[in-house]
KOLNUTI-324493 format. One record per residue (C-alpha): residue number from 1; x, y, z. Coordinates in Angstrom, 2 decimals, m for minus. Each point is the difference from the previous one (the first is absolute). Example, Ala and Ser with C-alpha at 12.3 -4.5 7.8 and 13.67 -1.06 7.14 Angstrom:
KOLNUTI-324493
nr / x / y / z
1 / 12.30 / m4.50 / 7.80
2 / 1.37 / 3.44 / m0.66
***
This chain:
KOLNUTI-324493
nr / x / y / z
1 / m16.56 / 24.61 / 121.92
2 / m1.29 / 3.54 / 0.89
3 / 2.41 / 1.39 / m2.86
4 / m2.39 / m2.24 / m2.37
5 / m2.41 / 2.37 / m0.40
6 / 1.42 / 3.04 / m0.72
7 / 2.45 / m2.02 / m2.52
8 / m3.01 / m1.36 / m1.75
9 / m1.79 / 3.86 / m0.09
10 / 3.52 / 1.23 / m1.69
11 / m0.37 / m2.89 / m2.46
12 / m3.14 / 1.12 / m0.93
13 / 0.78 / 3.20 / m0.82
14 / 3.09 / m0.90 / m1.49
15 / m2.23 / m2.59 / m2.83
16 / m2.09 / 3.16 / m0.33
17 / 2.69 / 2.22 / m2.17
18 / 2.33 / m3.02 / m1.13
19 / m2.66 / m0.67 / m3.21
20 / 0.10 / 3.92 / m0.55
21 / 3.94 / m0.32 / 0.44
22 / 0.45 / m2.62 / m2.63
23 / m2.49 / 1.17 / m2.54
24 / 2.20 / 3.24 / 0.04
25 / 2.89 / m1.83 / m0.25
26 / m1.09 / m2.73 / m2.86
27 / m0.78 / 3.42 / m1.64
28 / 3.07 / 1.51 / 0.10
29 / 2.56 / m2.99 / m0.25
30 / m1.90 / m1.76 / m2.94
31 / m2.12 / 2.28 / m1.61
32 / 1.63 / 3.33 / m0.35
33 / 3.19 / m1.95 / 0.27
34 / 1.63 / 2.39 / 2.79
35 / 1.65 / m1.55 / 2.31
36 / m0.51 / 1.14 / 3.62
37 / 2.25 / 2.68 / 1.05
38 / 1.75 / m0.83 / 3.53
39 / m1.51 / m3.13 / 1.28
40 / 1.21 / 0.17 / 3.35
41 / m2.08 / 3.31 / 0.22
42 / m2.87 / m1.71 / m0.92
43 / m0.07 / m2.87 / 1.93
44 / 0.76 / 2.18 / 3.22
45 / m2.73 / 2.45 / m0.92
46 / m2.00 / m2.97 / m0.63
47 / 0.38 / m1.37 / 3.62
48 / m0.17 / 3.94 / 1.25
49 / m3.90 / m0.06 / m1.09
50 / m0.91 / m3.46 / 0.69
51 / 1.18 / 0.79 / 3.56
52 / m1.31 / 4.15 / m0.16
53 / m3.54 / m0.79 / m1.17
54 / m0.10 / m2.89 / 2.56
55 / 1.23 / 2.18 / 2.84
56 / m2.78 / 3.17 / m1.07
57 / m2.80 / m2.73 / m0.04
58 / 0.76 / m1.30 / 3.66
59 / 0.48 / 3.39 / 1.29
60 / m3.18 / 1.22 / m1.92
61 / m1.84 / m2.90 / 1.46
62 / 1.50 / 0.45 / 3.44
63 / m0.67 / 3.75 / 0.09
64 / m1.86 / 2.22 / m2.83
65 / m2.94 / m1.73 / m0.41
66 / m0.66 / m0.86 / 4.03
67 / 0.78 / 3.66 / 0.42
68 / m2.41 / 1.24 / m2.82
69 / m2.55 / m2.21 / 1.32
70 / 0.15 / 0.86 / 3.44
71 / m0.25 / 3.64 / m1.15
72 / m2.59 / m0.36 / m2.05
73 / m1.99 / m1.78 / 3.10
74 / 0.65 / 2.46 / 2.16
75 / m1.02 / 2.75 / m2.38
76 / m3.47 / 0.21 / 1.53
77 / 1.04 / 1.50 / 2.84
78 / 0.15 / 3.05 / m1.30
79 / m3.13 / 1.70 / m0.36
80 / 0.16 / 2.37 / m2.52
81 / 0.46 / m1.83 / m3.62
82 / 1.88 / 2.80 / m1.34
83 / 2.99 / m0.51 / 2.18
84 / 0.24 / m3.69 / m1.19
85 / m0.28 / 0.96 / m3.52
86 / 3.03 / 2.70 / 0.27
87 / 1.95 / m3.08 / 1.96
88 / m0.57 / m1.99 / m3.25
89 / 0.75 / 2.53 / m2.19
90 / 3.17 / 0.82 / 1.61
91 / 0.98 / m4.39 / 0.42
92 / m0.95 / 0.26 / m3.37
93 / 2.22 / 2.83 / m1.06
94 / 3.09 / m1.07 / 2.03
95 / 0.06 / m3.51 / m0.96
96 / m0.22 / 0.51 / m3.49
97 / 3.55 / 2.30 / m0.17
98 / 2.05 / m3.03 / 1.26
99 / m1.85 / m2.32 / m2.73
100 / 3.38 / m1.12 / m2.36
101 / m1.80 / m0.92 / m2.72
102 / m1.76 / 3.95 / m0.11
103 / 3.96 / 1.41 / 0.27
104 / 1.41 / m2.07 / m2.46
105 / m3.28 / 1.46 / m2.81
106 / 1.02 / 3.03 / 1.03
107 / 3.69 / m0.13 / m0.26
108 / m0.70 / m1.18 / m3.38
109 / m2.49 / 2.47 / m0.74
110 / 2.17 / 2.91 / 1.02
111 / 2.63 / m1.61 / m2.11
112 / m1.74 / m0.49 / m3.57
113 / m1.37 / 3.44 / 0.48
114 / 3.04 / 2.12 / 0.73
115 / m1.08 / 0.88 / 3.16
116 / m3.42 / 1.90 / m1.53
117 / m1.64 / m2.55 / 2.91
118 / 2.06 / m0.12 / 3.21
119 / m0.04 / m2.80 / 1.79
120 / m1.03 / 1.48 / 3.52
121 / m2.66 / 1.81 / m1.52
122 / m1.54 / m3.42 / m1.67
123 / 0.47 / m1.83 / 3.22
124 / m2.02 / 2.51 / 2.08
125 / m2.38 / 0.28 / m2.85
126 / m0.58 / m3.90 / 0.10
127 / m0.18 / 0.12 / 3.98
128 / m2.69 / 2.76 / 0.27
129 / m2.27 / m1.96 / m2.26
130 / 0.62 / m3.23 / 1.74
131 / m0.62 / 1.97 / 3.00
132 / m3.43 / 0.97 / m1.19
133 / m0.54 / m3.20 / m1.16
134 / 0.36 / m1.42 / 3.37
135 / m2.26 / 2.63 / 1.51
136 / m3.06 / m0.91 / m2.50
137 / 0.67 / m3.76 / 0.52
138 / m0.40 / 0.55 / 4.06
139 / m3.04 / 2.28 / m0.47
140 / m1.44 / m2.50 / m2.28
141 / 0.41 / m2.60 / 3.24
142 / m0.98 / 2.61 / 2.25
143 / m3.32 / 0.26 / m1.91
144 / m0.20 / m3.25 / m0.99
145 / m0.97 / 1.07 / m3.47
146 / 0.23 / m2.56 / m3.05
147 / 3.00 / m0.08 / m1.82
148 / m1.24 / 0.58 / m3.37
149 / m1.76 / 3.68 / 1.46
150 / 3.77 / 0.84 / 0.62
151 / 2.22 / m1.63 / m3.23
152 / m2.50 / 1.27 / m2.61
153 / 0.12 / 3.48 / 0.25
154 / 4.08 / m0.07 / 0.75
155 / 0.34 / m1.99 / m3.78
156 / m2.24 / 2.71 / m0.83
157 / 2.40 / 2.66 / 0.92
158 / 2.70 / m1.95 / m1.82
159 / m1.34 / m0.37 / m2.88
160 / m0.77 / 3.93 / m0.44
161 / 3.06 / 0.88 / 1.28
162 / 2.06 / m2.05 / m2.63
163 / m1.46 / 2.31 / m2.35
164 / 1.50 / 2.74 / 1.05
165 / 3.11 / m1.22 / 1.99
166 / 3.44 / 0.57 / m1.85
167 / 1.62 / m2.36 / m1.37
168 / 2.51 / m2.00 / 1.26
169 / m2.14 / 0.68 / 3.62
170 / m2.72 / m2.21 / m1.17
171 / 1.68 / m3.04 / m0.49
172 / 2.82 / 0.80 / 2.33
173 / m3.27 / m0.01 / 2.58
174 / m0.60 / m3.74 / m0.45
175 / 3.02 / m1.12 / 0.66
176 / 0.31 / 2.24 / 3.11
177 / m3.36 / m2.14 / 0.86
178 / 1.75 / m3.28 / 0.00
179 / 3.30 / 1.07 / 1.95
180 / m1.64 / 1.49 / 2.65
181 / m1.44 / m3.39 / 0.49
182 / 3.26 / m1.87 / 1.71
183 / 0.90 / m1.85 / 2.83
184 / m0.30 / 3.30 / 2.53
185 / m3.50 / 1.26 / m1.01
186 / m1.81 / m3.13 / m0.68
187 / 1.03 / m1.66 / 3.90
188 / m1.04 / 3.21 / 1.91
189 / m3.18 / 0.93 / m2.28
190 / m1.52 / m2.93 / m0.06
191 / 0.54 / m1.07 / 3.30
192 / m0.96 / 3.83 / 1.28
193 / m3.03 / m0.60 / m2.13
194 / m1.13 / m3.39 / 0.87
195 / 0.98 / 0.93 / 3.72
196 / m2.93 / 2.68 / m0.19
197 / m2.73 / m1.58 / m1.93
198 / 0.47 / m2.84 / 2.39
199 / m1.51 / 1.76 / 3.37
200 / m2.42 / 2.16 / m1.48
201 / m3.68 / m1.33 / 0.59
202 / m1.50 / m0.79 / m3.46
203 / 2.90 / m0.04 / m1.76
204 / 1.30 / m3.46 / m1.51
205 / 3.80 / 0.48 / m0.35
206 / 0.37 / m2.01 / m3.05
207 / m2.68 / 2.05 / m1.52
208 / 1.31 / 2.76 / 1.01
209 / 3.48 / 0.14 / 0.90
210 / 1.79 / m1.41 / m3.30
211 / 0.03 / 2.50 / m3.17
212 / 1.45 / 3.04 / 1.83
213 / 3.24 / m1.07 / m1.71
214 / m1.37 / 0.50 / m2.98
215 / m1.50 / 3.60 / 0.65
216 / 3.28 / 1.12 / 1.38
217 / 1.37 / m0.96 / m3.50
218 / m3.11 / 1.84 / m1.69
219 / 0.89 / 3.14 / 2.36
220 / 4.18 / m0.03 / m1.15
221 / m1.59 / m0.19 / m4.00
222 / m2.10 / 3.28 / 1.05
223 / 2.51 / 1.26 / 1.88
224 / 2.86 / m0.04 / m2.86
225 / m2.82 / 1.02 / m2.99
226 / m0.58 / 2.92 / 2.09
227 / 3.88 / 0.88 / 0.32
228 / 0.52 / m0.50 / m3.47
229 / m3.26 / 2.68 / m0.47
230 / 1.98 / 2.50 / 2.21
231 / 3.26 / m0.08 / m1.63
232 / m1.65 / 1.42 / m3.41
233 / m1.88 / 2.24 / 1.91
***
C-alpha cells in the first residue's frame, strides 16, 4: 500500500505527455504517412521521460524549492540589501547555464549561423540578463514597490531597443526569454522569491513574491538585444 502513492504520482505524469505522444504520432503515421522509424526506440524513450520528468518533479519538490524558500527566509539576516541582491544575481546567473532548454537554442543557434553566434557566448549572454533580472525582481520585494513601477519601464527598454538591435538578436531574444524559463529556474526563483516576500513586514507574498519569473525573462531579452548591439559595434 505505501507504493500506491508514488505509483499513482508516476501515472499522473505519465497521462500528462501520452495525449502530446499520440497527437505526434497520429501526425506522423496517418497524416504525413511516415511511418515511425525504430519503434522500440520510441517506446523506451517514451518510458525514459515518463519516468525522468517524474523523478526531476519529486526531487524538485523534495529539495529546490524547500531550499529556495528557506533561503529566501533567511535572507533578512543580512543587513545590508546589496549583498542579497549580488546572492540573487549570482543564483540567478548560475542556475540559468544548466537550464537544457537555453543549451539546446543555443546549440541550434550556433548551428544555423555558422558559428557567427557561439554557443557559450549566448548562454552567458542569456545568464547575465537573467541574473539582472533576478536582482530587480528582489529589489522590487525589498522595496515593496508595485509591480507595474518595475515592468513598464523594462517593456520600455524593449521596445527601443528592438529598434536598433540586429537582426536575428531580436527575435533570437524572445526565445532565449522562454528557455530560460525551465524546470531549474522557475523551482529556485520562485521559491527564493516567495521565501523573501514572505517574512518581510508589509509585504504580502502573493503580491509580491510571484512575477520575478517574468522579469528574469524581461532581463535575458535585454540582456541578448544588448549582445546583439555589441557585436556590430
Amino acid at each position: 500500500m505505501k507504493g500506491l502513492p508514488n505509483l499513482s504520482a508516476l501515472w499522473e505524469t505519465a497521462i500528462s505527455i501520452i495525449p502530446l505522444t499520440v497527437i505526434l504520432a497520429v501526425i506522423q503515421i496517418f497524416i504525413l504517412k511516415k511511418p515511425l522509424n525504430n519503434v522500440r526506440d520510441f517506446t523506451i524513450g517514451f518510458l525514459l521521460s515518463v519516468l525522468g520528468l517524474h523523478l526531476f518533479l519529486k526531487g524538485t519538490t523534495m529539495s529546490l524549492i524547500p531550499l529556495g524558500d528557506s533561503v529566501g527566509r533567511n535572507f533578512v539576516i543580512i543587513n545590508r540589501k546589496w549583498i542579497i541582491l549580488v546572492i540573487g544575481f549570482i543564483i540567478g546567473y548560475a542556475a540559468t547555464l544548466v537550464e537544457p532548454g537555453l543549451k539546446a537554442l543555443a546549440l541550434e543557434v550556433e548551428e544555423l549561423s555558422a558559428g557567427a553566434i557561439p554557443y557559450k557566448v549566448l548562454i552567458h549572454g542569456v545568464a547575465i540578463g537573467f541574473g539582472g533580472g533576478m536582482v530587480i525582481g528582489l529589489l522590487k520585494i525589498l522595496l515593496n514597490l508595485p509591480y507595474i513601477k518595475v515592468l513598464i519601464p523594462l517593456l520600455l527598454v524593449i521596445i527601443v531597443l528592438s529598434f536598433v538591435t540586429p537582426k536575428p538578436f531580436d527575435a533570437i531574444a524572445f526565445d532565449a526569454a522562454s528557455a530560460t524559463t525551465g524546470p531549474v529556474n522557475i523551482p529556485i526563483n520562485m521559491a527564493l522569491a516567495v521565501g523573501l516576500a514572505s517574512v518581510i513586514e508589509g509585504v504580502d507574498p502573493l503580491m509580491s513574491g510571484f512575477g520575478i519569473v517574468g522579469l528574469t525573462s524581461i532581463g535575458s531579452m535585454i540582456s541578448v538585444m544588448v549582445l546583439g548591439i555589441l557585436t556590430r559595434i
